[in-house]
N, C-alpha and C positions, 0 to 999 in steps of 0.2 A: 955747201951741199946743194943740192938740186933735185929736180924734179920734172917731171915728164906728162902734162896735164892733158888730158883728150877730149876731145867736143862729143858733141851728143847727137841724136835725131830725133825729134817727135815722129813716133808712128799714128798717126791723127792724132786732132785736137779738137774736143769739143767746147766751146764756148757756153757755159750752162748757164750761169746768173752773173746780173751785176752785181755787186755788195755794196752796203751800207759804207764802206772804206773806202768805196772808189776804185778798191781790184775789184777781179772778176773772179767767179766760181770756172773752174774746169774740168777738164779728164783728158787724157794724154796718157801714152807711153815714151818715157824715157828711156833709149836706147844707145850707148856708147860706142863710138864710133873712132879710126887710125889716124885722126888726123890732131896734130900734138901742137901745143907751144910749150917752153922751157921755163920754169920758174925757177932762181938760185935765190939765195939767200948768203951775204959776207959780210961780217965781223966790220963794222965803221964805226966813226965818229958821230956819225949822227945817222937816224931813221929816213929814209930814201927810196923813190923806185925810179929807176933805169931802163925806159923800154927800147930795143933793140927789133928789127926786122920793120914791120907792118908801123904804121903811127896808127898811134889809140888818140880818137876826139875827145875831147874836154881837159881839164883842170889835170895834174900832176895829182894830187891832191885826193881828186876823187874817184880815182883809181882807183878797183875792187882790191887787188891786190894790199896795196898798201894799208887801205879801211881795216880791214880784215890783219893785217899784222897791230895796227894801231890798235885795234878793240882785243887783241891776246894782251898784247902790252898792257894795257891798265888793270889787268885781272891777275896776271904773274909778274908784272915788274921786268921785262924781258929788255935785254939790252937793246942799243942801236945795231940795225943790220943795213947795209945795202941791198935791195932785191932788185934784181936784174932778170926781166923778162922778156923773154923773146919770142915776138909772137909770129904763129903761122897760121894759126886757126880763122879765117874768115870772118871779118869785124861785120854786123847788121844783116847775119847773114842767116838769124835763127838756131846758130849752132852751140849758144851757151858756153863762147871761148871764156868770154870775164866770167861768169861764175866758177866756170871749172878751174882758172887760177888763181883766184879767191880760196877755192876748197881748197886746192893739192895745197896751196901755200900755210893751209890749218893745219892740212899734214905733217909736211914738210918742217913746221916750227916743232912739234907736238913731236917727231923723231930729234930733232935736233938738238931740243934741251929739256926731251925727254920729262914731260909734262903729264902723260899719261893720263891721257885722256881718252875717255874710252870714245866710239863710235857715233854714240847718242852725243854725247858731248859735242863731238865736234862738227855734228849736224847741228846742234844748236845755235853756235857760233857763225856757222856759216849758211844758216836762217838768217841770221843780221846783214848778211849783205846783200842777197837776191835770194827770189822766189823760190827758182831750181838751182840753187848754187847747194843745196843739202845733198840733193842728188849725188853728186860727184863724189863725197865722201865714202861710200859703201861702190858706187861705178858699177853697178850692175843694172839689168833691166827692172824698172817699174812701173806699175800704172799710178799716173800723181793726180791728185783732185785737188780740194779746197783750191788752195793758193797756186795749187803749182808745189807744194811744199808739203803733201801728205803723200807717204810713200805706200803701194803693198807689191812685194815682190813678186814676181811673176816668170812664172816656164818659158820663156823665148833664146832660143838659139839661130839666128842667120847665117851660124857662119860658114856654112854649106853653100851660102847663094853669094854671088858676084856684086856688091853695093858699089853705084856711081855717085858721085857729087858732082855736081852743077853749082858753081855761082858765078853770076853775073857783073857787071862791074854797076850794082844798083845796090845805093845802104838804102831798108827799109826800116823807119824809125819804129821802134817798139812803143811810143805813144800814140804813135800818127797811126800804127795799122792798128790798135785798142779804140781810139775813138770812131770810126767807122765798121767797126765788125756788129753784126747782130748775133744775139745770144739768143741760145729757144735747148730746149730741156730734149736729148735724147730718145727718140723707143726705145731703144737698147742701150746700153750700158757699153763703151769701147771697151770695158776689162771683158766683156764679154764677148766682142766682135773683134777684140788679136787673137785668140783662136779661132776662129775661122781659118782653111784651108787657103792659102797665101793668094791662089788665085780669085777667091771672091773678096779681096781687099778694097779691090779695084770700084766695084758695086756698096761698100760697105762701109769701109771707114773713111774717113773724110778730115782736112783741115780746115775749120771755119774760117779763118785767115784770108784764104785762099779767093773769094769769090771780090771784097773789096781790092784787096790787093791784088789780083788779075784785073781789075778794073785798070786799076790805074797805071800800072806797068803790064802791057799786055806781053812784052818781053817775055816775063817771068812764066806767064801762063803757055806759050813758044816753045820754050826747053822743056815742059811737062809733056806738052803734045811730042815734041820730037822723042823724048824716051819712050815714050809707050812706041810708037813710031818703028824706032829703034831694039824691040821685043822687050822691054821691061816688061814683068809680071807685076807692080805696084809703082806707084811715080807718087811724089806728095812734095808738097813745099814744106819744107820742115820751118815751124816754133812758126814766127810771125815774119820769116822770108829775110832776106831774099834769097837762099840756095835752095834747089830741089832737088831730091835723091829718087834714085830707082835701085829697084833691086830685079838683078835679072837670075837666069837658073845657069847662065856662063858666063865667062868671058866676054865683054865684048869692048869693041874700041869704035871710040866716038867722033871721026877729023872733022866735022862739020861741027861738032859744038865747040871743039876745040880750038878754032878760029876766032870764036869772040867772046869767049868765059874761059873763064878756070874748072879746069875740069881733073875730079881727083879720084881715082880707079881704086878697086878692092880695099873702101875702108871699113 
C-alpha cells in the first residue's frame, strides 16, 4: 500500500518566547501545499526503510519515517514491513517533507491493519516525531502556537490564487537558523492578521527567520525581492528556509529564477 504525503508552507512565523525546554513558543499558519513524496509500506522479513529519489542526511535509523513505524510497533505488535520512500519534497528547505511522511506513514499503517485509530490518536503518535508532523494528520489549514504542535483550525482558501515555490540549492539547518533568531511577543496576534485582505500581508505578517537567515545567505533574500519584482501579492520564506513562496492573483512564469533554483508553479 502507499501513500501520497504533501509538504506545507508557513504563512508567517512569529517567534514568541524561548522555553524553559530549549524549544521555542510560536504562532504560524500551516498551509498545505502540491508538492508530494511517496511513502509504501511491503510485507518483509525484517523492519526497513528504503529511500529512493532525493538522499535524506543522517543515520538510516533516524529516519522520521521508520521512528514513527517503530513507535506503532511496540504499541500493536505490528509485523516487519519494508517502507520505501520516495522523496521529492525539498530537504531543509522549511517545507515539513519528514514530518509529513512520518504522519501519512501513521496513516498509512492505521488503514492497512486497520488499527483504528481515531484522529487525535494519531496526532498523538505523530507528536512523538516532530513538532508540526501532527499537522499533517487532519492536512488542513491551521494556526499552530506552543510548540508548533497546537492546532485551531482556521477559514483559509488560496486556491483561487496562483502559488510559486522557490528553492534554492541552500540547506538551511533548523538548529543553526533557531540559534540566531530573536524572539519578542507580537501587537497582534498572526491568527488575527491571516485575515487580513491578502494584499496588506505584505505590511503585516512576517517570518522571524527571515532577517538572520537573510543575513547570512543573502541569495535567499534575492528570490524574495525577485517575486514581489515579478507581481507576487505576498512573498515569505517558509518554516526556517531555505525555499520562498509567492502567491500571485495569475499565472505567471519565472525564466530568470529558473536558471539557478528549482522553481515549482501552482502548488
Amino acid at each position: 500500500m502507499l501513500i501520497f504525503a504533501n509538504a506545507k508552507i508557513n504563512l508567517g512565523l512569529f517567534l514568541t518566547e524561548k522555553r524553559a525546554d530549549g524549544y521555542h513558543n510560536l504562532e504560524t499558519v500551516f498551509y498545505p501545499i502540491h508538492i508530494f513524496d511517496v511513502v509504501e509500506i511491503i510485507d518483509d522479513e525484517r523492519t526497513s526503510c528504503t529511500i529512493k529519489g532525493m538522499a535524506i542526511p543522517g543515520e538510516e535509523h533516524d529516519n522520521s519515517c521508520l521512528r514513527a513505524y517503530k513507535r506503532l510497533q511496540e504499541d500493536f505488535k505490528l509485523p516487519h514491513q519494508q517502507i520505501v520512500l520516495l522523496k521529492n519534497i525539498p530537504i531543509g528547505a522549511g517545507l515539513g517533507g519528514g514530518s509529513a511522511d512520518a504522519a501519512f506513514l501513521v496513516k498509512l499503517v492505521n488503514q492497512k491493519f486497520k488499527l483504528g485509530l481515531t484522529s487525535l490518536q494519531m496526532q498523538d503518535y505523530a507528536r512523538e516525531i516532530g513538532a508540526d508532523c501532527a499537522f499533517f494528520i487532519e492536512n488542513k489549514p491551521v494556526f499552530a502556537h506552543g510548540k508548533g504542535d497546537e492546532f485551531e483550525p482556521i477559514s483559509l482558501d488560496l486556491s483561487t490564487r496562483f502559488i510559486v515555490l522557490v528553492k534554492p540549492s541552500i540547506h538551511v539547518s533548523t538548529l543553526e537558523a533557531y540559534r540566531n533568531v530573536k524572539v519578542k511577543v507580537p501587537q497582534v496576534s498572526l491568527k488575527d492578521l491571516i485575515h487580513l485582505p491578502l494584499a496588506e500581508w505584505k505590511s503585516q505578517v512576517f517570518n522571524d527567520f527571515e532577517a538572520s537567515i537573510f543575513e547570512k545567505f543573502p541569495q535567499i533574500d534575492e528570490i524574495k525581492t525577485m517575486l514581489y519584482a515579478a507581481g507576487a501579492t505576498f512573498a515569505a520564506m517558509s518554516g526556517s528556509g531555505s525555499s520562498v513562496y509567492a502567491i500571485f492573483e495569475q499565472a505567471v512564469s519565472l525564466p530568470a529564477l529558473e536558471k539557478n533554483h528549482q522553481v515549482f508553479y501552482n502548488v
